[in-house]
Every structure is written in structure tokens, then in C-alpha cells.
N, C-alpha and C positions, 0 to 999 in steps of 0.2 A: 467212731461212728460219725456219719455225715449229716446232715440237717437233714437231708432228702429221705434219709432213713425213720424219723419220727414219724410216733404216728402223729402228734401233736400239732407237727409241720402239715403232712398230709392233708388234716383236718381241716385246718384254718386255712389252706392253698385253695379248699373245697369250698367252704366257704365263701372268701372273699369271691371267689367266681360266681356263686349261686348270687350274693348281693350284686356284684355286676351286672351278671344278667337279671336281677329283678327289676336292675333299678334303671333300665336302657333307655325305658322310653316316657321317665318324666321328667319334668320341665322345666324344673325347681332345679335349677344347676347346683347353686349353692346346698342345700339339702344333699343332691345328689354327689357333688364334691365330697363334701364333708364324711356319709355313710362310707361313700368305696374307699377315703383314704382311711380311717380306720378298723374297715376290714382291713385293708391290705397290708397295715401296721403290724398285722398281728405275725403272721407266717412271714413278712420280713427282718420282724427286730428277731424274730427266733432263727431264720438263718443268720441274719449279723450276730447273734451273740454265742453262734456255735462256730463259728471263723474267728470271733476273738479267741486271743493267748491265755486269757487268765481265766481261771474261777469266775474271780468276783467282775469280770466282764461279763462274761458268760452269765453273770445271775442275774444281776442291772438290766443285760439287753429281753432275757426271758420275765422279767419284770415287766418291763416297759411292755411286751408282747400281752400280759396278764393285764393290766390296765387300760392296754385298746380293749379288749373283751369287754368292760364296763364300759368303755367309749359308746363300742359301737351296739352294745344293750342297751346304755341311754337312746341311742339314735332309735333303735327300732320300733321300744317302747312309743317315741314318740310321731315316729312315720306309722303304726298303727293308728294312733290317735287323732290323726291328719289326715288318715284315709291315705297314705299316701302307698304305703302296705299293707297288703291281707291279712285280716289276721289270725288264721289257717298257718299262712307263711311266717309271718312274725312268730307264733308262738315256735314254731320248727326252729328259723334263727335264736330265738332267743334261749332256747333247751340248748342249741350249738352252745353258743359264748357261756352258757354256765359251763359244760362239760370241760369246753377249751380252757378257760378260768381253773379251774379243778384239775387240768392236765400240767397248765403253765406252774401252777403252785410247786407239783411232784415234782415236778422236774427242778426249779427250783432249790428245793429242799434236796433232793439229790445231788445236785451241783456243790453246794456250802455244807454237806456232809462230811 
């Protein structure tokens, strides 16, 4: 199976786009750095750790993918709270990163089976 193939993947590709796009046109760079690099953490460590050789590569980097997901919850929580995100929108994002948390886990657990 290929990365491209997850829905997991999918999901959080989807994602990170929707935070790109929400977040185009504020002004807060740093805020703004910070949210899209991890979204984009997420649907990257999970293709890099479906291109690793091992297992236990492969679980570390879907790891690493499952703990942006609380990165980038922290972040939104608090771009709602800043007014810097809607929070309509935010709560949408933030039902995303639980699901994707919950997907990253399965997967996980699949892997070191």
C-alpha cells in the first residue's frame, strides 16, 4: 500500500489545505508559520514513515504525524481565542485533528501488531 492510498493521508492533505487557505490572509506571520507547519507535519511524517524500511520506523514517523494533530489543536484552540479563527471553522478543524489523532493511533497499533 502507498501513502497516497490512506484515508488517514487523504484526510490530513485536506486539511492542511483548508488551514492554508483559512489562514492566507492574516498578518501575524509567525501565528501563521507556525499553524500551517503543523498541519502540514501531519500528512508528511505519515508519507515519510510509509517510505521507511521498518516497522518501528514506520510507527515513530505516524507518531510524530499523531502529535502534530495535538500541535496543531493546541494552535486552533487558541487562534479561536484571538479571534484570529472563526469559531464555526475552528470547531470543524478541531473535530478534524481528533478524528486524524484516532486514525494516526489505528494505524499505529496496526503497524507494531
Amino acid at each position: 500500500m502507498h501513502f497516497e492510498d490512506l484515508e488517514v493521508w487523504k484526510r490530513s492533505a485536506r486539511l492542511c489545505a483548508d488551514i492554508y487557505k483559512g489562514m492566507a490572509s492574516l498578518k501575524d506571520y509567525g501565528f501563521k508559520d507556525q499553524i500551517t507547519r503543523s498541519a502540514l507535519s501531519i500528512a508528511s511524517n505519515i508519507a515519510e514513515g510509509y517510505e521507511r524500511d521498518s516497522d518501528k520506523d514506520r510507527a515513530r514517523f505516524i507518531s510524530y504525524a499523531k502529535a502534530s494533530c495535538a500541535e496543531l489543536r493546541t494552535q486552533i484552540y487558541i487562534g479561536i481565542e484571538i479571534n484570529y479563527i472563526n469559531r464555526e471553522q475552528g470547531k470543524v478543524w478541531v473535530e478534524e485533528t481528533k478524528q486524524l489523532s484516532k486514525m494516526t493511533y489505528a494505524l499505529m497499533k496496526k503497524i507494531n501488531a
